[in-house]
C-alpha positions in Angstrom: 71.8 106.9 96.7 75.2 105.6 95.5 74.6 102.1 93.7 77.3 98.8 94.6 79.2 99.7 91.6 80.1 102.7 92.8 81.3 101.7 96.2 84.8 102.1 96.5 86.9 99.2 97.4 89.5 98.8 100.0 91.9 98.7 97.5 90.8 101.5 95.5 91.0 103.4 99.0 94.1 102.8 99.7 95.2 104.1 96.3 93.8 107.1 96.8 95.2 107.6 100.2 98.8 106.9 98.7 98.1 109.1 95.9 97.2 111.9 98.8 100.1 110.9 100.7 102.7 111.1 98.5 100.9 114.6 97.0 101.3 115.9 100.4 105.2 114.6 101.1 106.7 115.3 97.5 104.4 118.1 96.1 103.6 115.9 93.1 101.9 112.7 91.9 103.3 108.8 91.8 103.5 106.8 88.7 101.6 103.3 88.4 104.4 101.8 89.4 105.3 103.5 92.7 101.4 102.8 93.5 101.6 99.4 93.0 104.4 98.9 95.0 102.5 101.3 98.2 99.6 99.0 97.7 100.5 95.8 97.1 99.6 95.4 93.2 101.6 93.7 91.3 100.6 94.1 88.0 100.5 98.0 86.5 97.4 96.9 84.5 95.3 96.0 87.5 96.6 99.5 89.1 95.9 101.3 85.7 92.2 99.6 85.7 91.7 100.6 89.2 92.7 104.3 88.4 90.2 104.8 85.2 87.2 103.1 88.1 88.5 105.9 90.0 88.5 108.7 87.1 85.3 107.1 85.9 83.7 107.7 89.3 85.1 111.2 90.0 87.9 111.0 92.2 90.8 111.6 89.7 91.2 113.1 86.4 94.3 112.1 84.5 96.5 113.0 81.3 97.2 109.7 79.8 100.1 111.5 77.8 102.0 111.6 81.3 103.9 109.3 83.6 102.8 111.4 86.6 99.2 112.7 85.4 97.3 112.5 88.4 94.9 114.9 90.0 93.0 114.3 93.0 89.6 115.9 93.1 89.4 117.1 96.9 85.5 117.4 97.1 85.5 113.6 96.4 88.4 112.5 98.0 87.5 114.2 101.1 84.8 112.1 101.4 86.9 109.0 101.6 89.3 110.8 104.4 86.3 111.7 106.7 86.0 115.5 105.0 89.9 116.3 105.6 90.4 118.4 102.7 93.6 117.2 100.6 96.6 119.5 100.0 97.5 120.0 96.9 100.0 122.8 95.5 97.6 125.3 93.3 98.1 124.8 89.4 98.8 128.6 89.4 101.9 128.8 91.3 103.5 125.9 90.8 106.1 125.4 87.7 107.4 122.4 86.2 111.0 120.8 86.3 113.0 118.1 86.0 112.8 115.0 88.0 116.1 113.1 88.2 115.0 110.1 90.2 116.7 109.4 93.6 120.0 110.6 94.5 122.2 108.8 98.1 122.6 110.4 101.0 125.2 107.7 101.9 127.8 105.9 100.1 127.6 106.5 96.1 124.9 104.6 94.1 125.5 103.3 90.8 122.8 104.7 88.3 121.9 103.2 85.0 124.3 105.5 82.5 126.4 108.1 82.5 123.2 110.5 82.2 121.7 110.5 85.5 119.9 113.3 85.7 116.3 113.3 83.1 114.8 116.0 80.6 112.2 113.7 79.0 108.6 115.9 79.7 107.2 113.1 81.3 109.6 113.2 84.1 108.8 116.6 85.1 107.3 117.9 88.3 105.3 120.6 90.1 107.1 122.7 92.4 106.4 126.5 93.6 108.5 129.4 92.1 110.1 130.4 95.4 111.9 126.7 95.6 114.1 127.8 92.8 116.5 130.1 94.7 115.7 132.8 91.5 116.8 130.9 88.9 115.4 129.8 85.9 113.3 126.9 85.3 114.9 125.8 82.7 118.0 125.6 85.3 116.7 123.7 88.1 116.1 120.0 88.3 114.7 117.9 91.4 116.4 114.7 93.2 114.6 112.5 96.1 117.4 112.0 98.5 118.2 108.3 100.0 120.1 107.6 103.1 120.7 109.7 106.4 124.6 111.2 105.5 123.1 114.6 105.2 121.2 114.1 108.2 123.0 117.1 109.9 121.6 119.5 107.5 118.4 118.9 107.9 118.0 116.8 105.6 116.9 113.3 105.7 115.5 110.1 103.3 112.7 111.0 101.3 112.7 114.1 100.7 113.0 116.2 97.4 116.1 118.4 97.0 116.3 121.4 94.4 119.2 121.9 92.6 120.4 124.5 90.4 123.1 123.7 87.4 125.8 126.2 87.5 129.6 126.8 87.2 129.5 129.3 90.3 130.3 126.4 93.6 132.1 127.7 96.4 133.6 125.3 99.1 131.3 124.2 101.2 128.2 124.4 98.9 126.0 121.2 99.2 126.2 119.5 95.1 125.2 116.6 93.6 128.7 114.7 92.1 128.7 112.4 89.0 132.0 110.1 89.8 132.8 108.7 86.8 135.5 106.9 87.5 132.7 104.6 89.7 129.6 105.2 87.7 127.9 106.8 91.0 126.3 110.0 92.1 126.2 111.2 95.0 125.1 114.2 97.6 127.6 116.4 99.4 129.2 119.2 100.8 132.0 119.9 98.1 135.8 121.3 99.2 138.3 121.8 96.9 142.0 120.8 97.9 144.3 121.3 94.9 143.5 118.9 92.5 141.0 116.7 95.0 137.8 117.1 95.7 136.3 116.4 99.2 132.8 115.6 98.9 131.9 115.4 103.1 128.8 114.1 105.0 126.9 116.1 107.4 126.8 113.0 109.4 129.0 112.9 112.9 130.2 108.9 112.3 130.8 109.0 108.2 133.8 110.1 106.6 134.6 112.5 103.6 134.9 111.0 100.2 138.1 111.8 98.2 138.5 111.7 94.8 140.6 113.9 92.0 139.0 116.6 90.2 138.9 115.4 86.9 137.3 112.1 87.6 134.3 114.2 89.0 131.5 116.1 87.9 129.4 118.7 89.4 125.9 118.3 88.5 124.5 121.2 90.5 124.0 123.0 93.7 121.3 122.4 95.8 119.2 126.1 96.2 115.9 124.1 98.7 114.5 121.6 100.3 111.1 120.1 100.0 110.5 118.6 103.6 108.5 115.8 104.3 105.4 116.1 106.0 104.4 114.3 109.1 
């Protein structure tokens, strides 16, 4: 018979449903922050504590050496979502890369420096080989896409966009641009004309950004999509 302590609360529910649904929608794990935010915690310690009750009582497991070390256990957490097994991508076939941090869909964002995209370990995540449109991990890096510009492509806010850092863009490949000029970044379809560049929506009221060449940077092609699941 399980004893009080070990009663979950509503709060430590919901973290675990968050932790599930953001599993399920971006293939890997939140940080403390991003749960506190879901859940309404304003303080990472009290989200921290709440996570080692958790781990303690058998619904997580976590490496404390990383930003994004979650695991669910799905025999437990089941339990909590009336026996609905969680989905979780297998430890076997997924690989780790890069996470960037959000990219816009929309007008250019300014980001923090002028090196937007991160290599630190901690931001990597778990995604399956064939995302990587055969290139090598060490290639690839991941960006969660903002705004609705791209809407026409199927793609839309939220989800995780895969993109490969190479040399080889055509016209009309969708990149993610560094402006420097602006300090922004920004996802696009590319054209070259001359010595512009025109970065265009896939959005039937926006209009093409135009900017020269050499005030932009091409950060990498995007090779998939991971959707979000409804």
């Amino acid at each position: 018979m399980r004893t009080k302590s070990e009663r979950l609360t509503d709060r430590q529910k919901a973290i675990i449903q968050f932790i599930e649904k953001h599993i399920n929608q971006y293939g890997f794990p939140p940080t403390i922050r991003e749960i506190g935010e879901a859940t309404g915690i304003g303080s990472t310690s009290v989200v921290n504590y709440n996570l080692n009750k958790l781990t303690r009582l058998g619904y997580l497991t976590r490496t404390s050496t990383k930003s994004r070390g979650l695991k669910l256990v799905q025999e437990k957490v089941a339990k909590v979502n009336g026996n609905r097994p969680t989905a979780v991508i297998p430890s076997t076939s997924a690989l780790r890369v890069a996470y960037g941090g959000q990219i816009v869909a929309g007008q250019p964002l300014p980001v923090p420096d002028d090196s937007p995209f991160m290599r630190d370990e901690e931001s990597k995540i778990e995604v399956v080989k064939s995302m990587l449109g055969g290139a090598d991990v060490s290639e690839v890096f991941a960006l969660r896409v903002k705004g609705d510009s791209m809407i026409d492509a199927m793609i839309q806010e939220g989800d995780l966009v895969i993109l490969r850092t190479s040399d080889d863009v055509k016209n009309g490949d969708m990149v993610a641009v560094w402006l420097e000029d602006r300090g922004e970044t920004t996802l696009k379809y590319l054209y070259r004309e001359g010595d512009m560049l025109r970065l265009q929506p896939a959005h039937p009221t926006m209009e093409a950004i135009r900017v020269p060449a050499s005030q932009a940077r091409i950060q990498g092609k995007v090779v998939s999509v991971m959707r979000l699941l409804k």
